[in-house]
Gaussian input, Z-matrix of N, CA and C with variables (Angstrom, degrees):
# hf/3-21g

backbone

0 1
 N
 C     1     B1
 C     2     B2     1     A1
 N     3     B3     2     A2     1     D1
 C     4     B4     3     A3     2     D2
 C     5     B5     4     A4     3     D3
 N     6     B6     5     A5     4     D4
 C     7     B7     6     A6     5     D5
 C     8     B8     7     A7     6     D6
 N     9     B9     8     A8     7     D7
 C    10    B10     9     A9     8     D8
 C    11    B11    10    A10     9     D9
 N    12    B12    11    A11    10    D10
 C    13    B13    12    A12    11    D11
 C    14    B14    13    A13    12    D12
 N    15    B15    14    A14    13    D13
 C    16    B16    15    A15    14    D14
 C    17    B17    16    A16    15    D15
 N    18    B18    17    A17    16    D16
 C    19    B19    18    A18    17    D17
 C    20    B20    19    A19    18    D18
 N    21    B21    20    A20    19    D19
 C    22    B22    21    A21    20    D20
 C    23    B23    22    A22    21    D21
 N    24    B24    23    A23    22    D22
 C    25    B25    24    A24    23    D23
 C    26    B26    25    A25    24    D24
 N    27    B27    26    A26    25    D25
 C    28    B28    27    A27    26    D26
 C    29    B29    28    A28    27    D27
 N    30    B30    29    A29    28    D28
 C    31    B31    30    A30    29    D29
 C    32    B32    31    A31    30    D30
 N    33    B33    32    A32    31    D31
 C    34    B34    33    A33    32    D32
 C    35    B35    34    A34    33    D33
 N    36    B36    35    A35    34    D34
 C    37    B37    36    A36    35    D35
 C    38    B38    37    A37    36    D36
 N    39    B39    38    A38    37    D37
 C    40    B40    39    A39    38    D38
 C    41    B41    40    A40    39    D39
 N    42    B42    41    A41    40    D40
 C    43    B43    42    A42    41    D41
 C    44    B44    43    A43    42    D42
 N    45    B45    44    A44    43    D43
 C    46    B46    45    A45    44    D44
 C    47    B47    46    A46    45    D45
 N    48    B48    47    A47    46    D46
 C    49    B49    48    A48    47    D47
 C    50    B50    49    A49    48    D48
 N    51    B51    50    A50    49    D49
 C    52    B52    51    A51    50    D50
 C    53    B53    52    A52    51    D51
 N    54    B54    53    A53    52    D52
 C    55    B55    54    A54    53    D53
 C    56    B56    55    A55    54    D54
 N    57    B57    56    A56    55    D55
 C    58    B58    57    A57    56    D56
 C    59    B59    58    A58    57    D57
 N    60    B60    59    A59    58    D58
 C    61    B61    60    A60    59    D59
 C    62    B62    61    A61    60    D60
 N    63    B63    62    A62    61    D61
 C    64    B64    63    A63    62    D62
 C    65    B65    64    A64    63    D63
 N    66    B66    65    A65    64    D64
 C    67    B67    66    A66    65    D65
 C    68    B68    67    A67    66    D66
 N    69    B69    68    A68    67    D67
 C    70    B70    69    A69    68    D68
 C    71    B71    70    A70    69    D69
 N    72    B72    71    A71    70    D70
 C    73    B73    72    A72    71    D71
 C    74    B74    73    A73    72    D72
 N    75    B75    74    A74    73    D73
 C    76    B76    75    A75    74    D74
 C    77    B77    76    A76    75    D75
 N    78    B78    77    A77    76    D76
 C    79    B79    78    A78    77    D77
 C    80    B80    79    A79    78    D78
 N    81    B81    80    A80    79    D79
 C    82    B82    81    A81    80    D80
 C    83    B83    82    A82    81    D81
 N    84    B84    83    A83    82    D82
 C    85    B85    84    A84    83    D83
 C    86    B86    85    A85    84    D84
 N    87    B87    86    A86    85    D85
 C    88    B88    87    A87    86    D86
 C    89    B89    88    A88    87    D87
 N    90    B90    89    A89    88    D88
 C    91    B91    90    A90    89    D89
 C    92    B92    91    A91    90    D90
 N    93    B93    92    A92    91    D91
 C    94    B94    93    A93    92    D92
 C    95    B95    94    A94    93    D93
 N    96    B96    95    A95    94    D94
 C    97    B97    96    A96    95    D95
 C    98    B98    97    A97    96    D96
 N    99    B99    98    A98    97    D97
 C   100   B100    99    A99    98    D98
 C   101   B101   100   A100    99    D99
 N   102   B102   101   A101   100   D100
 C   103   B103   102   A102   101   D101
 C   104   B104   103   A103   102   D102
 N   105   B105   104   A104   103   D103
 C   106   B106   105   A105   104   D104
 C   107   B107   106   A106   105   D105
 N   108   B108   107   A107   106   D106
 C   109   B109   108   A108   107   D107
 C   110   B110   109   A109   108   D108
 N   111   B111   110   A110   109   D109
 C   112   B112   111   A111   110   D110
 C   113   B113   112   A112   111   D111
 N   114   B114   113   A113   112   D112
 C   115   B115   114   A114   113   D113
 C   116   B116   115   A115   114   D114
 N   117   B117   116   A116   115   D115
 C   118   B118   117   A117   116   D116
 C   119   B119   118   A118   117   D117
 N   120   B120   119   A119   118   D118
 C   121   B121   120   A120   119   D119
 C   122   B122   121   A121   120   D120
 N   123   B123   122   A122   121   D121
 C   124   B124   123   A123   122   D122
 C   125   B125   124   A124   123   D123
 N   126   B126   125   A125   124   D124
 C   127   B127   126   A126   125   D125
 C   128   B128   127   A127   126   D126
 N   129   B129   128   A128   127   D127
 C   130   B130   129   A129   128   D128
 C   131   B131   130   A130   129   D129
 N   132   B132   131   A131   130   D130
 C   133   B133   132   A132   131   D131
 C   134   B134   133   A133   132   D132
 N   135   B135   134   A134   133   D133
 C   136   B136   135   A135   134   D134
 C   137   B137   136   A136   135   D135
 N   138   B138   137   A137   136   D136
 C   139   B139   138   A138   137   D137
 C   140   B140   139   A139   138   D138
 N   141   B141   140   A140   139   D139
 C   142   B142   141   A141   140   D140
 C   143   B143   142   A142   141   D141
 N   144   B144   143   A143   142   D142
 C   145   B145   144   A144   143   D143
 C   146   B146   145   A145   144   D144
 N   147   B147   146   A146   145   D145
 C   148   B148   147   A147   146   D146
 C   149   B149   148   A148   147   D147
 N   150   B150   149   A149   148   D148
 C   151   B151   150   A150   149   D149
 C   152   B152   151   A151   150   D150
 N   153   B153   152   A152   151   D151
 C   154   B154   153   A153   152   D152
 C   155   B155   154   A154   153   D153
 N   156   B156   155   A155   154   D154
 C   157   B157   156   A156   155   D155
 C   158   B158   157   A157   156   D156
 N   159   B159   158   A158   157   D157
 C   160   B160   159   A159   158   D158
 C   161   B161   160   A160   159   D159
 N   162   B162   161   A161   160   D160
 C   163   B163   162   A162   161   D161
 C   164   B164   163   A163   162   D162
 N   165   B165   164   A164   163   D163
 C   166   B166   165   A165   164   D164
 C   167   B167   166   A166   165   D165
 N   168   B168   167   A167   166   D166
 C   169   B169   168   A168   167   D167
 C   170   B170   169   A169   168   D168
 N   171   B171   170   A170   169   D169
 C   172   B172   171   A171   170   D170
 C   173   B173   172   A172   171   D171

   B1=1.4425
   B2=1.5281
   B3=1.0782
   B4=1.3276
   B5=1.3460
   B6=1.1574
   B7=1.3733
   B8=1.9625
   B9=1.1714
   B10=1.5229
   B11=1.6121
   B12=1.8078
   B13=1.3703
   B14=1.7050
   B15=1.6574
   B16=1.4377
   B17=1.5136
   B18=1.4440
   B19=1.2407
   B20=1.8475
   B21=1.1332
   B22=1.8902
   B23=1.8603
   B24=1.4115
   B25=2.0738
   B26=1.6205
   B27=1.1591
   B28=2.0477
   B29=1.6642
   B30=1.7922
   B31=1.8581
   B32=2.0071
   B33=1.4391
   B34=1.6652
   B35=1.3190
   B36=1.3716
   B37=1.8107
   B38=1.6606
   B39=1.1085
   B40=1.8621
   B41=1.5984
   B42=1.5912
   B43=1.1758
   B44=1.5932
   B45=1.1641
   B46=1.8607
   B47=1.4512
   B48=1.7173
   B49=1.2920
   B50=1.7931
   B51=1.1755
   B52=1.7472
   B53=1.3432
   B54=1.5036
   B55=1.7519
   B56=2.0178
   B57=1.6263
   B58=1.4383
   B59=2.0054
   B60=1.3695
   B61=1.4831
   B62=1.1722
   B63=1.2058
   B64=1.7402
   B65=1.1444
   B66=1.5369
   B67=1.4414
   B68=1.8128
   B69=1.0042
   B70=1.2057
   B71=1.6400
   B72=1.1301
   B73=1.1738
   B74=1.8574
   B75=1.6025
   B76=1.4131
   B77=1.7258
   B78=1.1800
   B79=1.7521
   B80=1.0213
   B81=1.1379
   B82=1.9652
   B83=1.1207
   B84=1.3960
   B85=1.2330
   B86=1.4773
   B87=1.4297
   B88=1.7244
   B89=1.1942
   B90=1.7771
   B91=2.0165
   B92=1.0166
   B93=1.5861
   B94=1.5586
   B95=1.7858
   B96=1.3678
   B97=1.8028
   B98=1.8328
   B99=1.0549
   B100=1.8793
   B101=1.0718
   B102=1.4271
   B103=1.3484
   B104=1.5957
   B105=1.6496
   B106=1.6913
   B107=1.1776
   B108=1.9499
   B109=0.9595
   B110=1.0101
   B111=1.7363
   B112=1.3196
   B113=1.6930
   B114=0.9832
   B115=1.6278
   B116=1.5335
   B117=1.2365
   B118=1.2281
   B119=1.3860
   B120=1.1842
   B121=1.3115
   B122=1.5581
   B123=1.7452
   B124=1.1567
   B125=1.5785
   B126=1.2967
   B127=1.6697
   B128=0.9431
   B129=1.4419
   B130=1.5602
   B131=1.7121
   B132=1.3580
   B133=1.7932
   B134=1.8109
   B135=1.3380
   B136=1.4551
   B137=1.4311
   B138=1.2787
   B139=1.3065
   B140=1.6601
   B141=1.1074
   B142=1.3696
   B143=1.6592
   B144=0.9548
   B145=1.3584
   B146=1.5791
   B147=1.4836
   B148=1.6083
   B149=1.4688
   B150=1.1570
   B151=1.3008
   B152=2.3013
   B153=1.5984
   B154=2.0161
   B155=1.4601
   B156=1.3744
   B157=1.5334
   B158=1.7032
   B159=1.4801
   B160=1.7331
   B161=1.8216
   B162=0.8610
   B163=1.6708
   B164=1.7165
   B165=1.5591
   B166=1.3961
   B167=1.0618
   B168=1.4830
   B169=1.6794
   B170=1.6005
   B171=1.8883
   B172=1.7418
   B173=1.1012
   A1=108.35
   A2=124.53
   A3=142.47
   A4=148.17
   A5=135.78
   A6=136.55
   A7=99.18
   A8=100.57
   A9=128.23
   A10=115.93
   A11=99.22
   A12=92.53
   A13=101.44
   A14=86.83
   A15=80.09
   A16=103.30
   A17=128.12
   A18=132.05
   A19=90.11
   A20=119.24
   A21=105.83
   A22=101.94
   A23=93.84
   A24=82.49
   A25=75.90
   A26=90.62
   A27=128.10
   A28=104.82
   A29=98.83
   A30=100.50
   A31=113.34
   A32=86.76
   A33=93.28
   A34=111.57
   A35=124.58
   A36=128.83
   A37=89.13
   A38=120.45
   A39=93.77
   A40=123.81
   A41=97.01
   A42=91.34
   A43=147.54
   A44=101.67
   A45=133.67
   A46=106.74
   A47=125.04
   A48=142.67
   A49=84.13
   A50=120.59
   A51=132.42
   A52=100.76
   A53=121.06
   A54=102.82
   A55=110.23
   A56=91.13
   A57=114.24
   A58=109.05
   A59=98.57
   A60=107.32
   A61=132.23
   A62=111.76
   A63=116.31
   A64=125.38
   A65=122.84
   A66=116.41
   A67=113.48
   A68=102.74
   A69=126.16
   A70=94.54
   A71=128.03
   A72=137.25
   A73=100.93
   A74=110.51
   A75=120.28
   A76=104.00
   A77=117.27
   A78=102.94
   A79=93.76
   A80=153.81
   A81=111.83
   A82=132.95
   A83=133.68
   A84=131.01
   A85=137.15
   A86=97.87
   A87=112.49
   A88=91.64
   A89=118.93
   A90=103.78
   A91=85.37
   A92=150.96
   A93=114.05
   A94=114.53
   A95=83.06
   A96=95.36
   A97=98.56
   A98=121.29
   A99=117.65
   A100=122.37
   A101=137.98
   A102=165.95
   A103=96.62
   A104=134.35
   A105=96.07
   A106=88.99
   A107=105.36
   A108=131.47
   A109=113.16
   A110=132.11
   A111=135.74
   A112=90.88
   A113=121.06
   A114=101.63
   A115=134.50
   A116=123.19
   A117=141.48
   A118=109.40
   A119=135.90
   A120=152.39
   A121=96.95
   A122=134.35
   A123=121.70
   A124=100.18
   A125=127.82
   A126=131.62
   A127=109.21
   A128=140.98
   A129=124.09
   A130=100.20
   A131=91.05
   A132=128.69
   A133=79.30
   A134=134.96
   A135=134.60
   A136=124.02
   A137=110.42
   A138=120.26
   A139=127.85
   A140=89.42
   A141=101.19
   A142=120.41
   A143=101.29
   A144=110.23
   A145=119.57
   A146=99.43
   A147=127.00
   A148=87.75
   A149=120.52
   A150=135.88
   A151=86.95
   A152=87.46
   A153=90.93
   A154=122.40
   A155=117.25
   A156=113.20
   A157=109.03
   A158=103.66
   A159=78.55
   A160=125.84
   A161=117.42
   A162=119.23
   A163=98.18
   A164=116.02
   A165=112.19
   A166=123.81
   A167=126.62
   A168=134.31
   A169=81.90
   A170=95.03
   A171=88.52
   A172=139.61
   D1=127.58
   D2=145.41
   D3=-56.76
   D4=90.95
   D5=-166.74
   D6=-103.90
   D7=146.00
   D8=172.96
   D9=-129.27
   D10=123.59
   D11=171.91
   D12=-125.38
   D13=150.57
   D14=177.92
   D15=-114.04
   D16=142.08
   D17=-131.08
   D18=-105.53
   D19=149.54
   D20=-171.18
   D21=-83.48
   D22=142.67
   D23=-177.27
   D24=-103.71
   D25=-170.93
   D26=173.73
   D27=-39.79
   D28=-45.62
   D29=-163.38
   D30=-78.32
   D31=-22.23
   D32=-170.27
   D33=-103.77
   D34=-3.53
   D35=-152.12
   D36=-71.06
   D37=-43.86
   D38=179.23
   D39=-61.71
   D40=-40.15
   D41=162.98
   D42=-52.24
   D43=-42.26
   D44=149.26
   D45=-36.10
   D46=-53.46
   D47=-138.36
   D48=-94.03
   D49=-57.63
   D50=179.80
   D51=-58.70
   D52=-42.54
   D53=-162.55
   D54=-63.79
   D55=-41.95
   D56=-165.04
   D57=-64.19
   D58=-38.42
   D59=154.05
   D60=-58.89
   D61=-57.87
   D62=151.41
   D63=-36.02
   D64=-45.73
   D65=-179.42
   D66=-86.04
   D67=-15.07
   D68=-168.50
   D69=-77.08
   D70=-57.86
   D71=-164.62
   D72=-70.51
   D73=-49.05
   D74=176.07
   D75=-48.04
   D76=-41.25
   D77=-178.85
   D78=-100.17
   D79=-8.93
   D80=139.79
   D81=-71.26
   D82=-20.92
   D83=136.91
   D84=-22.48
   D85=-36.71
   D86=-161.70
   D87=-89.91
   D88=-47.79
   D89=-168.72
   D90=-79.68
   D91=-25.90
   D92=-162.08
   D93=-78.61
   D94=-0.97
   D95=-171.59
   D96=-98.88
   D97=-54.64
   D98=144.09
   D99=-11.45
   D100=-62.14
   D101=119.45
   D102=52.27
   D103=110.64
   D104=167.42
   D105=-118.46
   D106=102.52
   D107=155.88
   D108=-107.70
   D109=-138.86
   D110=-167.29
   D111=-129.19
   D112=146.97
   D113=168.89
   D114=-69.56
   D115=-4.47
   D116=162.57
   D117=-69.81
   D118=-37.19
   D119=-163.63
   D120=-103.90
   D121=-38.75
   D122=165.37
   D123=-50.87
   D124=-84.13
   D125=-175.78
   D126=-40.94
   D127=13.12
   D128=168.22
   D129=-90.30
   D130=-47.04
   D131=-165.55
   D132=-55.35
   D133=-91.42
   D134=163.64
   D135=0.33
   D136=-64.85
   D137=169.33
   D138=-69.26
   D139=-12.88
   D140=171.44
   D141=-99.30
   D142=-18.82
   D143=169.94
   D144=-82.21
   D145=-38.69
   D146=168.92
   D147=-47.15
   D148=-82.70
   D149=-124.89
   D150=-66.32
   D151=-62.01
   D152=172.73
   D153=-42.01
   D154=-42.55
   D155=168.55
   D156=-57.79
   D157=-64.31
   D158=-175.72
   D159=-69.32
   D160=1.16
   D161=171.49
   D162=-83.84
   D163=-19.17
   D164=-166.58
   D165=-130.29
   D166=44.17
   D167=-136.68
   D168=-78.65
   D169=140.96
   D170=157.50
   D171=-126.16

């Protein structure tokens, strides 16, 4: 199997910068949804994470 990457230039790097966030964000989604918590307690865990990214942009 073959994999291809295409490397981000100057014109696309936000775009690059959004995809990797996006996916990034999709697997924290997934363990916090894994989680055997309660689901009330998943959305705290969410919101709390919400809440740490924006006090902590990186």
């Amino acid at each position: 199997m073959n994999f291809y990457i295409r490397f981000p230039t100057d014109e696309n790097i936000t775009d690059f910068e959004n995809r990797c966030a996006e996916f990034k964000s999709y697997l924290i989604i997934e363990k916090i949804k894994s989680l055997n918590i309660s689901e009330s307690d998943k959305l705290k865990t969410l919101q709390h994470f919400i809440s740490h990214l924006q006090e902590n942009p990186m």
